[in-house]
C-alpha positions, 0 to 999 in steps of 0.5 A: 509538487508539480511533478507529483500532481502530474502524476497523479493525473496520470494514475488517476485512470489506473486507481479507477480501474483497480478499484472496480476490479476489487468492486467486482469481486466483491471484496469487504471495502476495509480491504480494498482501503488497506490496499490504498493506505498500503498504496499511500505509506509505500510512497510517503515511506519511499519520499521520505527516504529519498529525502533523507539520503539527499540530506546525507542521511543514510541510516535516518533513510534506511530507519524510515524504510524499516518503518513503512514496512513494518507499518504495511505489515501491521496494515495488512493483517486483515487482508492475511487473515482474511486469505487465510479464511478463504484457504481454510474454507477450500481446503475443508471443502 
């Protein structure tokens, strides 16, 4: 715990300076929080599976590993379509 409360200090200064970069180009704020939850799952999934294969659990590890990538993919289907949106908008321009 202490550990990761340390390193949340210490990431604190990059999260800020990432988010006013994305504030800077002017990105929809559901975006910029499915970065963050995609942020967030990325370090749960990767805990969990840690944890996981600690208690000799291999498979269980690698189960919970296929799911946070899934989840992020999920997640992520704004930000795709969105890309998308901008790439056909240049592309009939």
């Amino acid at each position: 715990v202490v550990i990761a409360l340390q390193a949340i200090t210490i990431a604190k200064p990059a999260l800020g300076k990432i988010t006013s970069l994305l504030t800077l180009t002017s990105l929809e704020s559901n975006i910029t929080g499915v970065l963050f939850k995609s942020l967030g799952v990325c370090f749960l999934c990767q805990f969990a599976s840690d944890s996981c294969e600690d208690a000799g659990e291999k498979a269980l590890a690698s189960k919970v590993q296929l799911i946070g990538k899934i989840s992020v993919l999920v997640m992520s289907l704004p930000l795709v379509e969105k890309i998308s949106e901008i790439a056909l908008g240049l592309i009939q321009s």
